[in-house]
C-alpha positions as CSV (number, residue, x, y, z in Angstrom):
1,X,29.7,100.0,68.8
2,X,32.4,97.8,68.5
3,X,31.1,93.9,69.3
4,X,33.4,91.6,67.2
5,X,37.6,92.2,67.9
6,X,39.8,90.1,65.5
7,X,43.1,89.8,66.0
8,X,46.0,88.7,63.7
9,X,48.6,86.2,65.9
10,X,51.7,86.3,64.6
11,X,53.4,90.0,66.4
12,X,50.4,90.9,67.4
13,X,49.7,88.5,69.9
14,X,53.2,87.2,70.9
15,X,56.3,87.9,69.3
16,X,57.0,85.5,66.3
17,X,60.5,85.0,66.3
18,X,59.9,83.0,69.9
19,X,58.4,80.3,67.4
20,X,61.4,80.5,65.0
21,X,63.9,80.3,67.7
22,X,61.7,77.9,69.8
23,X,61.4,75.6,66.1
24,X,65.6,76.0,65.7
25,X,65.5,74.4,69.3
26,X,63.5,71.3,68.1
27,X,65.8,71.2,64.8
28,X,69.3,71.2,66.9
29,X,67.7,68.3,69.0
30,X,66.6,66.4,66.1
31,X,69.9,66.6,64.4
32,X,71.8,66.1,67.9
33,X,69.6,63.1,68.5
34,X,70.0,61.1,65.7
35,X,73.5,62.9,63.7
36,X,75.8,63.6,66.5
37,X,75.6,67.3,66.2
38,X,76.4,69.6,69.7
39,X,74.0,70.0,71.5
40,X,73.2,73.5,70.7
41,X,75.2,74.1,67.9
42,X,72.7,74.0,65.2
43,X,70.4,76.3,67.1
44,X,73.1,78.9,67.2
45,X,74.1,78.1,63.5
46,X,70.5,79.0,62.2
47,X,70.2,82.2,64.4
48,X,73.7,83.5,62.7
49,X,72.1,82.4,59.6
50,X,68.3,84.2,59.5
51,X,70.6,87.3,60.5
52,X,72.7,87.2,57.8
53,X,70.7,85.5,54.8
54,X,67.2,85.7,56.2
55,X,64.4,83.2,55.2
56,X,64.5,81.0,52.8
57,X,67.0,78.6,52.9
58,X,68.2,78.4,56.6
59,X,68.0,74.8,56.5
60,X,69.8,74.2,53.5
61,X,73.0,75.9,54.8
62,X,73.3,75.2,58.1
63,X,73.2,71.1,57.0
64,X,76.1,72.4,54.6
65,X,77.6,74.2,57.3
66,X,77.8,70.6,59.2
67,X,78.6,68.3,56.2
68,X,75.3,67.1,56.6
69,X,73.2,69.0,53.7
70,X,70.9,66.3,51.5
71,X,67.3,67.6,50.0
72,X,65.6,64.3,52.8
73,X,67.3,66.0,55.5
74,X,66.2,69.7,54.7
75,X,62.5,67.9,54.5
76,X,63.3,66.2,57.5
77,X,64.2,69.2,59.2
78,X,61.7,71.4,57.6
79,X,59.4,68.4,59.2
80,X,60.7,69.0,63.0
81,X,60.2,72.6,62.8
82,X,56.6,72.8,61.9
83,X,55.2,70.2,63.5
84,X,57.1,71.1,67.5
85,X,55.1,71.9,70.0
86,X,56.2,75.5,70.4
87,X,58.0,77.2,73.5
88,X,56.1,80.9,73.5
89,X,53.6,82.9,75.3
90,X,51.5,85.9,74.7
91,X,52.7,89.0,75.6
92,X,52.1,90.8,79.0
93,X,49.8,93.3,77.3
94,X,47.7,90.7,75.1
95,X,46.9,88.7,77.8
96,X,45.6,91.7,79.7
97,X,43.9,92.7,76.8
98,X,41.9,89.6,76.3
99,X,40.9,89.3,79.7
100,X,39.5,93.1,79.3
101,X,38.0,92.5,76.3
102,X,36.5,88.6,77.5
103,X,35.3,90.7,81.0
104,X,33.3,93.3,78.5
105,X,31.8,90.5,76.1
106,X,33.1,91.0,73.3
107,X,33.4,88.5,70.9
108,X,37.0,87.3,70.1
109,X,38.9,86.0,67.0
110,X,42.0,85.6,65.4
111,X,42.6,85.3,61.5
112,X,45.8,84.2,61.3
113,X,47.8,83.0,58.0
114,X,50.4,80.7,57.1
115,X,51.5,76.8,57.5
116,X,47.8,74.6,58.9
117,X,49.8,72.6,61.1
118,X,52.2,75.6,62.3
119,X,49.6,78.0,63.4
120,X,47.7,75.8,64.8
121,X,50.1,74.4,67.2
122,X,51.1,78.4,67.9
123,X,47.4,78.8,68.6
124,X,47.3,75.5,71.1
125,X,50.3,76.4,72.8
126,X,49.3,80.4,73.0
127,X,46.3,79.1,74.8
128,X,43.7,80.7,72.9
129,X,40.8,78.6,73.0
130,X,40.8,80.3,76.7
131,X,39.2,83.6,75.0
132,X,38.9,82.9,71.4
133,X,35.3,82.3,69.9
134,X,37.4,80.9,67.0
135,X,41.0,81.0,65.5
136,X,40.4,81.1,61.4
137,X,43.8,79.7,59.7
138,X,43.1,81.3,56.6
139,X,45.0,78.8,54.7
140,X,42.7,75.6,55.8
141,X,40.2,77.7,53.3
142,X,42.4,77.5,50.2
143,X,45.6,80.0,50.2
144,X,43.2,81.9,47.6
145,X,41.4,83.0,51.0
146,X,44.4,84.1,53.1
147,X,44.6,88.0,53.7
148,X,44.0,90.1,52.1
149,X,41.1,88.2,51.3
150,X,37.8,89.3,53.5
151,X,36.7,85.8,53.3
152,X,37.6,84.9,56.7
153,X,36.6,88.8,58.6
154,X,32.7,88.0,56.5
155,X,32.5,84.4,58.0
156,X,32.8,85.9,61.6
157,X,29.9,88.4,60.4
158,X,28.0,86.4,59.7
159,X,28.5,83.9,62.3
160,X,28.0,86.1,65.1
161,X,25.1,88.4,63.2
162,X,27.4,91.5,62.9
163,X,28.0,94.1,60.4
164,X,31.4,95.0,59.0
165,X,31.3,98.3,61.1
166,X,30.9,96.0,64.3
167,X,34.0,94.8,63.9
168,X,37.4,95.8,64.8
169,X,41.0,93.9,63.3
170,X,44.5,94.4,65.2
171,X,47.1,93.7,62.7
172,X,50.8,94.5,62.2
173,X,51.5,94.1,58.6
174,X,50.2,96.8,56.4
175,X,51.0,95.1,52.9
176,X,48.0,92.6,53.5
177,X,46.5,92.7,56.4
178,X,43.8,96.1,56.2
179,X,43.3,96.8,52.4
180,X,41.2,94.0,51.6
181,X,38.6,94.6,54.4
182,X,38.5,98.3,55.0
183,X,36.7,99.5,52.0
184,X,34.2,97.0,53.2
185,X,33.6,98.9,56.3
186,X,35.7,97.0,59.0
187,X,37.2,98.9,61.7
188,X,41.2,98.7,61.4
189,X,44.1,99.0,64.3
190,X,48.0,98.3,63.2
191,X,49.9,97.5,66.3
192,X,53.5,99.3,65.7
193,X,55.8,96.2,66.3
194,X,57.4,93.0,64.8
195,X,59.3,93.0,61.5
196,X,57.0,96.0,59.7
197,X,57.3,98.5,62.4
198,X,59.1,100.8,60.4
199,X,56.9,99.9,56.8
200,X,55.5,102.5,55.1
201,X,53.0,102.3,52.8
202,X,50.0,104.5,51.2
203,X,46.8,105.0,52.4
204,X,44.8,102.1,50.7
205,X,46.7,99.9,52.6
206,X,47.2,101.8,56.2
207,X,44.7,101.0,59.3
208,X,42.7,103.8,60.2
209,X,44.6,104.2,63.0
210,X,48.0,103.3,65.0
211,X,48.8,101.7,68.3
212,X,52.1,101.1,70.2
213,X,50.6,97.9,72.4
214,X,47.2,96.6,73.1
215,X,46.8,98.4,76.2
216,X,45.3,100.9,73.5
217,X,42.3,98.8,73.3
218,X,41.8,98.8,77.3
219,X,40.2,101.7,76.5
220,X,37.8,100.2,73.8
221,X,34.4,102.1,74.0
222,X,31.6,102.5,71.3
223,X,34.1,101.3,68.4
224,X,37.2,103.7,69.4
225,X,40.2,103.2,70.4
């Protein structure tokens, strides 16, 4: 039976480019504020830009793109992104999710990776203290434990007194997120949206099974889904 359900954040909770356009937001005011940039402008600039280019060096090109480029600027830019407090909600089908799964105790987590600062303000502003036990930023650890990594799933086993089999993970992105728990025994769910919808890869690094949204897991009973 399924007692522990651990979920990843970033499209799987809400959809992550809210926080990259929310973060281009915060950069256009920034530069608006104190370089005379349109309002707007630079917000629209680095949308045209991650469609073209993609990640990387969005920064770097739209400050060219406005005779403003200089290696302080990109770090002060790089500064106002990640440190914003982020415009984005979960979506419709996670909050009624969590409520389902708070209602039926289970115990609730998220292992999320990436930026300390970053994650943690998508965490604060996604609310989930409301129905998380605990949110593990894998990379407050060392970046050695970020997924695929199990270091983070066997911390919630053994702080809640579960076995690997006790607990289920919703993730969308197959080329870390499953193969370093599920020979363990974890249970494994990929939710079929966000930038890997369409990925591919071979069965080592698959979930054990497929979802479209986390309604799926409304209908969560003795560890299936």
């Amino acid at each position: 039976m399924v007692k522990v359900v651990v979920f990843d954040m970033d499209d799987t909770l809400y959809h992550e480019h809210s926080y990259v356009s929310s973060g281009f937001l915060a950069v256009d005011g920034f530069l608006c504020a104190h370089y005379g940039t349109p309002e707007g402008a630079v917000a629209k600039a680095c949308e045209e830009i991650l469609a073209q280019h993609g990640r990387g060096k969005v920064f770097d090109r739209v400050l060219d793109a406005f005779g403003l480029y200089s290696k302080t600027l990109v770090r002060r830019c790089l500064h106002a992104y990640r440190h914003h407090t982020p415009a984005i909600t979960l979506l419709p089908d996670a909050t009624a999710c969590l409520e389902h799964l708070k209602a039926l105790h289970v115990k609730l987590y998220v292992v999320t990776d990436g930026h300390k600062i970053v994650q943690a303000n998508k965490a604060n502003a996604l609310g989930l203290a409301r129905w998380m036990e605990h949110v593990f930023i894998t990379h407050r650890y060392g970046t050695m434990h970020a997924k695929p990594s199990p270091y983070c799933f066997e911390k919630i086993c053994a702080r809640e007194g579960v076995a690997p089999y006790e607990v289920l993970y919703v993730g969308d992105n197959p080329h870390k997120d499953f193969v370093g728990i599920k020979p363990l025994g974890f249970g494994t769910v990929r939710i079929m949206r966000g930038m890997f919808a369409e990925v591919e890869k071979e069965a080592a690094y698959e979930a054990e099974r497929r979802i479209e949204t986390l309604d799926a897991l409304l209908n969560l009973q003795e560890g299936r889904v």
